[in-house]
N, C-alpha and C positions, 0 to 999 in steps of 0.2 A: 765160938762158932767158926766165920772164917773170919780172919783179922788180916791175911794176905788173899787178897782178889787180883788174880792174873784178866785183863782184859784185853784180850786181842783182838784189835782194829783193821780196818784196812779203809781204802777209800771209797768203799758201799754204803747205800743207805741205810745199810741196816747196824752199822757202825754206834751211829748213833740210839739205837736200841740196846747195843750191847755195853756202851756206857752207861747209858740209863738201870738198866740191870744192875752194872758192878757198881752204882752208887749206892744202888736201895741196900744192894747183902754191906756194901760198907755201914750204911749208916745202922743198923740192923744190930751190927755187930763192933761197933766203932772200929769199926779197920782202914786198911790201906789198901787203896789201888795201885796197880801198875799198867799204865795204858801201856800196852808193847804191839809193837808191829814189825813185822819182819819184811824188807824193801828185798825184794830180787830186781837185783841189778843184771844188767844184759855187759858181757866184757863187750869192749870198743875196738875197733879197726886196729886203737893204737894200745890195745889191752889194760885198759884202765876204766873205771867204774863212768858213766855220767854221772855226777855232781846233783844237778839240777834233779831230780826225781828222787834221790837220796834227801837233800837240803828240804823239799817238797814234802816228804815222809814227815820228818824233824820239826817240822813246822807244825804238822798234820797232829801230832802225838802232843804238841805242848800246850798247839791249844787247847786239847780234850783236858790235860792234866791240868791247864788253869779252870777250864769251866767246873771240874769239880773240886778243886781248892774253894771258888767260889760258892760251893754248895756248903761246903764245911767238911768235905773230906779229905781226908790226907791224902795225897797223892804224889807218886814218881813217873818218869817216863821213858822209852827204852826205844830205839829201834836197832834191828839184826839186821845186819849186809848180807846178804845170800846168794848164793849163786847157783846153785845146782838143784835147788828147785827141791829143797827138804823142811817146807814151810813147818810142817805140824810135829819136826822130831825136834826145829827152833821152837818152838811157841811148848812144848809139853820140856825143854830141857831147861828154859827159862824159868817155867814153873817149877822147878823141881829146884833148882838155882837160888831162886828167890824164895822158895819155900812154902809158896802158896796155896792156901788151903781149898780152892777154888777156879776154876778158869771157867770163864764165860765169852766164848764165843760168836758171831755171827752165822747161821744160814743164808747162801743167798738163792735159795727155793729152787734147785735145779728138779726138774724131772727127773725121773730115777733113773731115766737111760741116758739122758746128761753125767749124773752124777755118776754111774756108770763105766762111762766111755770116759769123762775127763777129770775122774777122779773129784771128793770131796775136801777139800782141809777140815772141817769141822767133822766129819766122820772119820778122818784120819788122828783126829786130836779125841776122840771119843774111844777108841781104841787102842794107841798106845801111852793113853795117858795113866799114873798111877794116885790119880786122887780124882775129887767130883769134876763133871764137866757140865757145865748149862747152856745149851745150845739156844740162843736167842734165833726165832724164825724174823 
């Protein structure tokens, strides 16, 4: 079924749902996670990344990949440096990279005229992705 689950995180609540997700299709299927999160970095005065919110990311993604080692699933962890604000063509090129049969996602429930005006990444990753997407509300 899927034996690579793309799971892309960020620092929402609802993150933690979308792990929970990509563990069930793992154990489902005895597959493999890939907690990936893609950090947009802001370039600096002296044009170099901040550190601290990158390292913050890094930390962010290892712990999810030990809690589900912990569960009994296999698991890797990833994060993309970005800069230009091309969240959902990193997270669907990763999948595609990694080969994963599956990406599961977070919503984080905007209004439609929210989602609208300041665009969706999970309706962005539903659209140019080219294999299943699961959108966790």
């Amino acid at each position: 079924m899927y034996e690579r689950i793309l799971a892309a995180v960020d620092e929402s609540e609802t993150a933690e749902r979308v792990l929970a997700a990509a563990r069930e299709l793992a154990a489902l299927a005895s597959g493999e996670v890939l907690v990936f999160h893609v950090w947009e970095g802001e370039p600096s005065k002296y044009k170099a990344l901040t550190t601290t919110s990158y390292e913050a990311a890094c930390t962010m993604v290892e712990k999810a990949k030990k809690s589900l080692a912990s569960a009994g699933i296999r698991a890797r962890s990833e994060v993309a440096a970005n800069l230009y604000s091309h969240t959902a063509r990193e997270i669907t090129g990763y999948a595609k990279a990694y080969d994963a049969g599956v990406i599961v996602i977070g919503s984080r429930r905007r209004s439609d005229l929210t989602a609208l005006l300041a665009g969706s990444t999970a309706h962005k990753v539903v659209h140019m992705a080219d294999r299943p997407v699961v959108v966790v509300p």
